[in-house]
N, C-alpha and C positions, 0 to 999 in steps of 0.2 A: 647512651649516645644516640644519635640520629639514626633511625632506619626508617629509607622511604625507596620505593621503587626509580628507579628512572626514570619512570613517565612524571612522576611527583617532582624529583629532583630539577627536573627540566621547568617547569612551572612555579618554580622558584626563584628563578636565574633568569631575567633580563635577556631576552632574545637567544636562549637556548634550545640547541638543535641536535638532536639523538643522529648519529651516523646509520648505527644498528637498530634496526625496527624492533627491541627487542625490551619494549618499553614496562612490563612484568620482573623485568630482574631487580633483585632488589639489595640496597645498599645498607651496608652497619658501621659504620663509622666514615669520619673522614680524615686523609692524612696528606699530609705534603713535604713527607722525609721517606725515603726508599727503608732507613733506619730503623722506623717503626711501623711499617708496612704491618696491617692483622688479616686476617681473611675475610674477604667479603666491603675492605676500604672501598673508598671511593677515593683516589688519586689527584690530586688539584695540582696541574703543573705550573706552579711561579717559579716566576722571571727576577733573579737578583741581580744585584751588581757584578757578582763575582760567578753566578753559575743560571744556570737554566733547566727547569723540572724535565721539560720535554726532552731531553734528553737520557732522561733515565724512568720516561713513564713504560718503555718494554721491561723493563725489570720490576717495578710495581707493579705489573700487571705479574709479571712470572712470579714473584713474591705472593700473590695471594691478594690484589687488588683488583675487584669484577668488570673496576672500568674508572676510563681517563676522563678530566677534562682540561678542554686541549682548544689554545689560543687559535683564532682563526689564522692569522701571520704569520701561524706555523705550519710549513707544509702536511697533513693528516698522510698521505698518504705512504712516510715513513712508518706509520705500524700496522700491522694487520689487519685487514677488513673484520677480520672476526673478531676483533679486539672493541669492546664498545667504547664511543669517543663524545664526550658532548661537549660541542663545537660550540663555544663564547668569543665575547670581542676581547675579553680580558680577564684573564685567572686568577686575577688577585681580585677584584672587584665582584665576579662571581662565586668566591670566598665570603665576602662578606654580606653579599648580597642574600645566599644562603643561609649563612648566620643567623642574617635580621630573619629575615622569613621563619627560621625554625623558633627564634626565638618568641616570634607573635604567634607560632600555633602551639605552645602552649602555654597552660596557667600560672608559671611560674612566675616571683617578683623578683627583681632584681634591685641587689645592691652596690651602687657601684663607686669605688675608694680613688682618691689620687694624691697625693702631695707631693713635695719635695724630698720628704724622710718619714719614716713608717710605715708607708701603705700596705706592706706586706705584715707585720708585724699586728695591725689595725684590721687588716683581712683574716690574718687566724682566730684573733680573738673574737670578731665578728661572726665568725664561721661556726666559730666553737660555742657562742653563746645561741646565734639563732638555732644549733643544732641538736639544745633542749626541747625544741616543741617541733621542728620543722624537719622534712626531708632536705639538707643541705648540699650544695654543689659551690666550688671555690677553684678558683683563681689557683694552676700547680705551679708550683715554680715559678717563674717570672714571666708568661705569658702575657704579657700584658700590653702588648704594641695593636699594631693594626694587622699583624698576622693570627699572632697569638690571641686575642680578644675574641676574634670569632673561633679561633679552633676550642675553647674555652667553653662556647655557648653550644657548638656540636658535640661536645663534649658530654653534656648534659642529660640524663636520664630522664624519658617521657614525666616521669613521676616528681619529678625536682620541683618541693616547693617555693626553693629560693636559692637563688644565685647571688652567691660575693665576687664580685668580678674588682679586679685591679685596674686603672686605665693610666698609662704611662704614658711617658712623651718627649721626644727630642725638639720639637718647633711648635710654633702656631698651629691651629687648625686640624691636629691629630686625635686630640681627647675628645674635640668636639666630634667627630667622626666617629668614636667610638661610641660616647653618651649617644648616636642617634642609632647605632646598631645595636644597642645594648636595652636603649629605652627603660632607663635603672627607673623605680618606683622610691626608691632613698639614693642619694647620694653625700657623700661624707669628702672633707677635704681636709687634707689632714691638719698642712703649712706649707707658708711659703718660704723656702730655704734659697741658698745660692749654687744647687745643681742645673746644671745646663746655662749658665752663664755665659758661657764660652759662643754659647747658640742664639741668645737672644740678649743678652749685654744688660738687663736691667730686671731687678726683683720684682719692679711693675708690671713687665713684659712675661716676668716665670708667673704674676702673680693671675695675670691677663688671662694665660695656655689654661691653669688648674680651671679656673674658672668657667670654661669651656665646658665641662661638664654637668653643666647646666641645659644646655642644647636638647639634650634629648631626656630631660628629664619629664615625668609625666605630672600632669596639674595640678593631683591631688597627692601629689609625692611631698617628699621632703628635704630641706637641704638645711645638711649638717655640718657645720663649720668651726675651724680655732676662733673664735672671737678675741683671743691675743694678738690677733693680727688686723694691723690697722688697714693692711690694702685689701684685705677679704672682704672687711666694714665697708670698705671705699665702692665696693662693687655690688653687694648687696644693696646697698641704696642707690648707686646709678641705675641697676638692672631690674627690669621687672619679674619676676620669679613666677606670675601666672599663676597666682592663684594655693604657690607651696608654701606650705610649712615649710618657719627659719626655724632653727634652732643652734645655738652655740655654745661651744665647750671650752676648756682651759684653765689658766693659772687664779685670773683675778677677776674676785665674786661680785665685782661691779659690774662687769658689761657681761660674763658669762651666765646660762641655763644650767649649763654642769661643772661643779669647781671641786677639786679633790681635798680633804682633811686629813689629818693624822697618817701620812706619807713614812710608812717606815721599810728600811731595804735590809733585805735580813742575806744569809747567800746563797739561798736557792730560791727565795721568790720576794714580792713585796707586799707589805701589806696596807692598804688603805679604807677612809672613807669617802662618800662621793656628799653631797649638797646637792639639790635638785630644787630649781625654781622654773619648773614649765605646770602653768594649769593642766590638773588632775593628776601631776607624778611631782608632788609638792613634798615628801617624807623624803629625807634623807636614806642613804643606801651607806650598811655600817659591816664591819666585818669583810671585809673585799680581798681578795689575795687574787695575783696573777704569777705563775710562774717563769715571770720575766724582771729585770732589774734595771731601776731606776726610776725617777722621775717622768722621766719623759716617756716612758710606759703607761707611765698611770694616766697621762693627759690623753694616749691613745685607745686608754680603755673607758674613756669618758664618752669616746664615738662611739665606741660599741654597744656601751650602757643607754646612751642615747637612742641610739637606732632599736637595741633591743622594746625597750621601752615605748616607741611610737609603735611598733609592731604589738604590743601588749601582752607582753612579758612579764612576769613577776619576778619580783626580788631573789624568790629561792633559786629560781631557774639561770635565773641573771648570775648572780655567784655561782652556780654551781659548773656554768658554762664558761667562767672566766676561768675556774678554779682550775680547769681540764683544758684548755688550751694546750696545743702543742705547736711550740713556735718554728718555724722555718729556720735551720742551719744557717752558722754564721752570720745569727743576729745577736751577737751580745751573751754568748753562750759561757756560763760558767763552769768551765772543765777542771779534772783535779790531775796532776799525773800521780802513778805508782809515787814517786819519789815524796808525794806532800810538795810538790808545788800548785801554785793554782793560777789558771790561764783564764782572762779574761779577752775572749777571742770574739773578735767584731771586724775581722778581716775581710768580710764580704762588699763592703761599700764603705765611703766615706763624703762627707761634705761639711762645710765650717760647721752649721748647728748639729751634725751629729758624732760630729768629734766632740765638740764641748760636750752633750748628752754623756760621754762615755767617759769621760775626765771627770765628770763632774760623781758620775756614778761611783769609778773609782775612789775617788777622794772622800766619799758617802759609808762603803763597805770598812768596817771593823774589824778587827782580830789577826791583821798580818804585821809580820816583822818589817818587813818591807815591801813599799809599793813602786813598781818600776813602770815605766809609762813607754812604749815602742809604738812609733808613728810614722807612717808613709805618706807621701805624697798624697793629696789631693786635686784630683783631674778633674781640666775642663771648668774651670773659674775664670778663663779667660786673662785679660789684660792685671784685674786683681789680684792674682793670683798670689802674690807676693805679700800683700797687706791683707790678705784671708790668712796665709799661713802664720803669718806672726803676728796675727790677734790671738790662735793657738797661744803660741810659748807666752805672749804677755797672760796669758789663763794660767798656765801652767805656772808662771812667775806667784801670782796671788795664792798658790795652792801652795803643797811641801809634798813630796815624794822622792824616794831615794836615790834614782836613776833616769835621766831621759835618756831616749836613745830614739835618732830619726834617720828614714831611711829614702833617698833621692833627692832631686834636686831641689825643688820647692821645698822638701819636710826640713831642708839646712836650715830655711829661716828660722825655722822653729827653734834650730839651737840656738841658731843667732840673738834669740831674742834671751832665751835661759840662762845665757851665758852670765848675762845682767844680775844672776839672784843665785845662780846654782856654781858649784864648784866646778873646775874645768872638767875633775877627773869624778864627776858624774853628769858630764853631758857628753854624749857619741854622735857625731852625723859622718854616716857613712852612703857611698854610693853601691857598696860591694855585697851583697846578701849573704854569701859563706861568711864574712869577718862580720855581719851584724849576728850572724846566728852564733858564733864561736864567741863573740863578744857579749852576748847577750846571756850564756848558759852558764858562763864563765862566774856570771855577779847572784842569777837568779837559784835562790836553795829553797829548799823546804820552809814550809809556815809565809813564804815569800808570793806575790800574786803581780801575777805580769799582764797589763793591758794591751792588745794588739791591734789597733786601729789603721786603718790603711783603704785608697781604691782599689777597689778589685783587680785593676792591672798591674799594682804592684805584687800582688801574689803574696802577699803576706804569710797568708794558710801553710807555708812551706815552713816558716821559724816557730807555726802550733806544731805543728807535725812534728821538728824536731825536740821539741822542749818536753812534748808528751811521751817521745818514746825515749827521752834523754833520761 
């Protein structure tokens, strides 16, 4: 993590001013939660909707934080003269102002992910492959906003050969902000999905935002893309790229650099091969396993075979770091309970293309007596919202599985549409989570595999929870 003196930290930050002459103290990390307050932080008080740092910067200091810094338009002289303060126009922009700055004094490259679905799942396996040859730093948890992104990069050990950084985004103009603090050396995107619709009304517009991360990429970088996607194509050739390396990934060996072969899902990992048409990594990549499941795993792990490979990577290395990935909870986690049931738990996020991903997965996995399908709502699709949902059930119509069972208002569609193909007394839409969990434990036995798909606000995790200890 970051340690610089305050005379340093100051000269980092855009018209900062040391209160305390005391410009020799020195700083070991940064923080901007009283929560994770360490000794020797450096306290950054932002300003939310709902609260305000400066408010609780005397208790990160009494916590074990050597000093604040602290909006001019807030009165300073609420905390102790003895207390050091370094006096900015604005505390969140002197967050990232920092960021950038630590991030250019040192040698580190950075790689920086975004899409619609994956990018976290596309950051492990990136992380874990560059972490064959390289000293590695990644993206924890979902950091990945314009808070997060720089706490990420202060995050970073002097020593860090390469950073996998996430760049996330609710509107226009955020990712690009981030690609210019980040100043990634590769960039990867995953796809363009229908999350945040609700925010920007059009897949051109989601397709517009990813794209952003372009901005701050550097000119002898590279940029790595779904080439399955016709509006990523669309942009790549309006936009001038300056001089980087294209390269493209995905399903079909016509327009793609990286296309996957012999796709098998076994049910702890999958196994594939890769096709490779980029001059000088022209051999095929054979023998591949990632222990994550599906399809749409394997097109994620074609970024990272990518990215590995421009950085100059070898095959062994390349398998050997997909093989040891460790994915991020409640991405598609196949759990067993005591009983011999098996829980196919993806309850952390949802959106039309990664609910079909997860249908599609289940309909793929072998060996159960029955396969039960339990689905929530999908947030934030906006006006669609409705004709997203019951593109689901018409999937679910073409497939065959034992039981559906959906949960809120939006996931009814879903039934509504099952109703079509499936018996009544196996389709459930309920609004009630106790009678979906009592309803749902009721049908699910042993040698039986239950899919749990849902937006994170539906809380889903609460009917793994039950069925595990059920």
């Amino acid at each position: 993590m970051i340690q610089r003196t305050l005379e340093q930290i100051c000269s980092m930050i855009d018209d900062a001013e040391l209160r305390t002459p005391i410009q020799a103290l020195k700083v070991v990390g940064v923080s901007t939660d009283t929560r994770t307050i360490k000794d020797g932080n450096l306290f950054v008080s932002l300003i939310g909707s709902h609260y305000d740092g400066h408010e609780y910067a005397l208790q990160a200091y009494e916590d074990g934080a050597v000093a604040i810094v602290w909006q001019r338009d807030h009165d300073p002289a609420t905390i102790p003269v003895e207390i050091p303060l370094i006096l900015v126009d604005n505390t969140l922009e002197a967050l990232q102002q920092l960021a950038a700055a630590y991030r250019n004094q040192l040698s580190v490259r950075v790689i920086g992910i975004t899409g619609s679905n994956g990018k976290t799942s596309t950051k492990d396996m990136v992380a874990s492959v560059m972490a064959t040859q390289f000293r590695v730093h990644k993206t924890r948890g979902n950091l990945n906003n314009h808070i997060g992104l720089p706490q990420t990069l202060l995050q970073m050990d002097e020593a860090t050969e390469i950073a996998v950084v996430e760049m996330g985004m609710s509107g226009r103009g955020e990712i690009e902000l981030l690609s210019k603090i980040a100043l990634p050396d590769a960039v990867i995107i995953t796809n363009v999905g229908e999350a945040h619709m609700l925010q920007l009304g059009t897949r051109e517009e989601i397709a517009n935002a990813k794209f952003e991360i372009i901005a701050g990429l550097r000119s002898d970088g590279v940029l790595i893309y779904l080439g399955d996607e016709p509006l990523l194509q669309q942009l790549v050739e309006e936009n001038d790229q300056q001089g980087a390396q294209i390269i493209t990934f995905g399903l079909d060996a016509e327009v793609n650099d990286y296309y996957p072969s012999e796709i098998h899902v076994q049910a702890d990992r999958t196994n594939f091969a890769v096709n490779v048409n980029v001059k000088g990594n022209s051999s095929p990549l054979t023998k591949l396993a990632i222990p994550l499941l599906g399809r749409h795993n394997v097109i994620n792990a074609l970024a990272a075979i990518a990215v590995a490979q421009w950085f100059g990577l070898n095959e062994v290395l390349i398998r050997s770091g997909l093989q040891q990935t460790v994915p991020t909870g409640m991405r598609i986690e196949l759990l067993h309970a005591s009983n011999g049931l098996s829980i196919l738990n993806d309850a952390y996020n949802a959106s039309p293309a990664s609910m079909k991903a997860a249908i599609q997965l289940l309909d793929e996995l072998q060996g159960y007596r029955h396969k039960i399908v339990v689905l929530g709502d999908m947030l934030e699709l906006g006006p669609q919202s409705e004709s997203y949902h019951r593109d689901i059930g018409k999937l679910l119509n073409s497939l065959s599985f034992s039981y559906i069972f959906t949960f809120g208002e939006m996931a009814s569609y879903i039934a509504d549409e099952c109703r079509a193909m499936y018996s009544l007394n196996r389709v459930v839409a309920t609004n009630d989570k106790a009678d979906l969990i009592k309803q749902v434990a009721a049908v699910a036995m042993p040698q039986d595999i239950v899919l749990v798909k849902a937006s994170r606000g539906k809380r889903l995790e609460e009917l793994v929870e039950a069925l595990m200890s059920g």
